[in-house]
C-alpha positions in Angstrom: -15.1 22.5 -8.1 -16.2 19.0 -9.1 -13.3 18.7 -11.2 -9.8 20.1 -11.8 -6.9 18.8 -12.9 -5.1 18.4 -9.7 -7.3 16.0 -8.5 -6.5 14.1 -11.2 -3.1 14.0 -9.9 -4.4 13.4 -6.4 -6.8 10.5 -7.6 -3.6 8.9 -9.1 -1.5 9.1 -6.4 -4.0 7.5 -3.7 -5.4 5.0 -6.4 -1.4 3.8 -6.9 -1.0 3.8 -3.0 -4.1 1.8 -2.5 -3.2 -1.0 -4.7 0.2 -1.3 -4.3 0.4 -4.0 -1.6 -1.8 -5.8 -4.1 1.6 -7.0 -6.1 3.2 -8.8 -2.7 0.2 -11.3 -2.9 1.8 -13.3 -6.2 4.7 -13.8 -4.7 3.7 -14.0 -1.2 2.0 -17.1 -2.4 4.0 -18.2 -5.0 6.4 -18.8 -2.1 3.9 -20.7 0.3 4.0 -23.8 -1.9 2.1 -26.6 -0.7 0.9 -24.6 2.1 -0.7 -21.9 -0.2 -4.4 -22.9 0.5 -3.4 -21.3 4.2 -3.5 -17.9 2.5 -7.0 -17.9 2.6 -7.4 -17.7 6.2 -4.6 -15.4 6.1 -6.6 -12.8 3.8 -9.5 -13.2 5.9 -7.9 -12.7 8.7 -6.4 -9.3 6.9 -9.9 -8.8 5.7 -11.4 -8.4 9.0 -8.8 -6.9 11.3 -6.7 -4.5 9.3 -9.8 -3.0 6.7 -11.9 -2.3 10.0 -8.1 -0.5 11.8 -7.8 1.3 8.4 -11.5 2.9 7.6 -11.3 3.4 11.5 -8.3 5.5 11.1 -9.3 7.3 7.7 -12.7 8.4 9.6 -10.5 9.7 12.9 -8.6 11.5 10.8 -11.2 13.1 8.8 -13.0 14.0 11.8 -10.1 15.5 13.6 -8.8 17.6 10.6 -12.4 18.1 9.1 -12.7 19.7 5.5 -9.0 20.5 5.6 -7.7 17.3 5.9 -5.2 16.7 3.0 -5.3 14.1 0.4 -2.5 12.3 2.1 -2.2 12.5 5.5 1.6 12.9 6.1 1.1 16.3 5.2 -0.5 16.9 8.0 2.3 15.6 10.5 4.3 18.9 11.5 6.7 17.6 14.2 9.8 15.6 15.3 7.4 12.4 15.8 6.0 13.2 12.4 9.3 13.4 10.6 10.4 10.0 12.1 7.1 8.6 10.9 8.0 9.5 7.5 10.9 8.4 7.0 10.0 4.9 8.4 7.5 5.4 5.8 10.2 6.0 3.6 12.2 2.8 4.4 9.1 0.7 4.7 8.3 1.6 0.9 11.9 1.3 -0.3 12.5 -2.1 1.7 9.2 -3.4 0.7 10.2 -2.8 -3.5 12.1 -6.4 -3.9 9.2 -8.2 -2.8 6.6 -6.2 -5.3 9.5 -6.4 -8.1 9.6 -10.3 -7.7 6.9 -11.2 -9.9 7.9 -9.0 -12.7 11.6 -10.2 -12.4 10.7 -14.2 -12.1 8.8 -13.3 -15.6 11.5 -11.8 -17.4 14.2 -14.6 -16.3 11.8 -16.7 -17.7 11.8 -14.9 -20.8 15.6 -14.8 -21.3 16.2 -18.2 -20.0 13.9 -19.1 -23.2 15.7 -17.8 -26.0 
């Protein structure tokens, strides 16, 4: 059907996934200082390497699981390699939290160190 409610939920999940890495880039410059203007090339770089390596990926994926391929693609891995990938998934999400919680901490310190 064009539209249901779980796919709602499954919009959500893959639109917060997508943009996620989006909140390491304040503080990933914030923390270059001088040398910020470097980022550019950086994000380029990112920009023409890993978006081709991702799409590439998406598309092999779609066309090796065809119309059943599921909204995320872990679901899909049914084996011992598959659990490990997982759950370095797993770590790489947990690990990765300080450095996405940075800019909303270094805003509230600034907050309370005002009053």
């Amino acid at each position: 059907p064009p539209f249901s409610l779980s796919s709602i939920a499954t919009f959500m999940g893959l639109s917060m996934f997508t943009f996620a890495a989006h909140t390491e880039v304040v503080s990933i410059v914030k923390s270059m200082g001088p040398e910020a203007p470097r980022f550019r090339s950086i994000a380029a770089l990112l920009l023409l390497v890993a978006v081709p390596l991702v799409a590439l990926f998406s598309a092999a994926t779609a066309a090796l699981y065809g119309p059943s391929t599921p909204p995320n693609i872990m679901l899909a891995l049914h084996s011992a390699k598959g659990d490990v990938l997982k759950v370095l998934m797993s770590l790489s999400c947990f690990f990765s939290l300080p450095v996405k919680m940075y800019p909303a901490i270094a805003q509230v310190e600034q907050l309370l160190l005002r009053c």
